[in-house]
N, C-alpha and C positions, 0 to 999 in steps of 0.2 A: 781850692778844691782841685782833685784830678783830673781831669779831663777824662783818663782811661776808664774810668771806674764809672760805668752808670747802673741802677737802680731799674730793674724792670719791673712792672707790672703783674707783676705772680706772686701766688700765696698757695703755697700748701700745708695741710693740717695733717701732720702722720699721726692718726691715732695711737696705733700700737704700738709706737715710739715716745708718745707725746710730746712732737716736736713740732715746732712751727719754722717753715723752711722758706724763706724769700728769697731771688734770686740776683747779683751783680753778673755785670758782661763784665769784662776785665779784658781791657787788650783784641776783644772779638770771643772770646773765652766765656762760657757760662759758667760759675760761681755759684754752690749754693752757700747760703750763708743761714747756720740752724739755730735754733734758739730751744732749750730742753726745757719745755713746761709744765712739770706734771708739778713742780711744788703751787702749782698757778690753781689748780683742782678745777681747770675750763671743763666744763662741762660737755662742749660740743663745737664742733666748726666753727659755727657762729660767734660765740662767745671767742674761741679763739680768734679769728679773724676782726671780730670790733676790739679786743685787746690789741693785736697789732697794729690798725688802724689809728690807734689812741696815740699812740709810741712810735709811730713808723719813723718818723725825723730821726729820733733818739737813737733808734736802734740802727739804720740805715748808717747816721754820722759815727756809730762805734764801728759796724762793719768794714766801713771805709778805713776808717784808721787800723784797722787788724788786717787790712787788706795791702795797705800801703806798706805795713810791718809784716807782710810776708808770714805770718800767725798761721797757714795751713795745717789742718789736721791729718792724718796718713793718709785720708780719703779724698783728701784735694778740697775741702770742706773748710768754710770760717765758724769755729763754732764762737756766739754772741752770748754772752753771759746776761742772765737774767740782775736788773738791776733798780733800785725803786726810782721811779722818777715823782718828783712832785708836781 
């Protein structure tokens, strides 16, 4: 694992995006890293938020690796593809 790369503590739900945004420091650097869920049909924060909570590993260890491969969006942004886990 990177060392540079940690995983902090935040969650935000952009409704009117339908994204769910968690955030890496990178190098001292804040990183969002977005996930587009409207094909998810979350109902509400909540529901969003215990879905990330369910997948957080999953989602965290792809960010990394899209973080490590320098993957940035125009907006300095890791966007994390929705993917099924079992």
């Amino acid at each position: 694992m990177n060392q540079a790369v940690q995983f902090i503590d935040r969650l935000e739900f952009r409704e009117p995006d339908h994204q769910l945004v968690f955030f890496a420091q990178v190098s001292g650097m804040l990183v969002e890293c977005v996930i587009a869920i409207s094909k998810l049909k979350l109902t509400d924060e909540s529901h969003a938020t215990d879905y990330f909570e369910k997948y957080r590993f999953e989602y965290e260890e792809r960010a990394e690796q899209l973080i490590e491969e320098e993957c940035y969006n125009s907006a300095g942004q890791i966007e994390v593809e929705l993917v099924s886990f079992s």
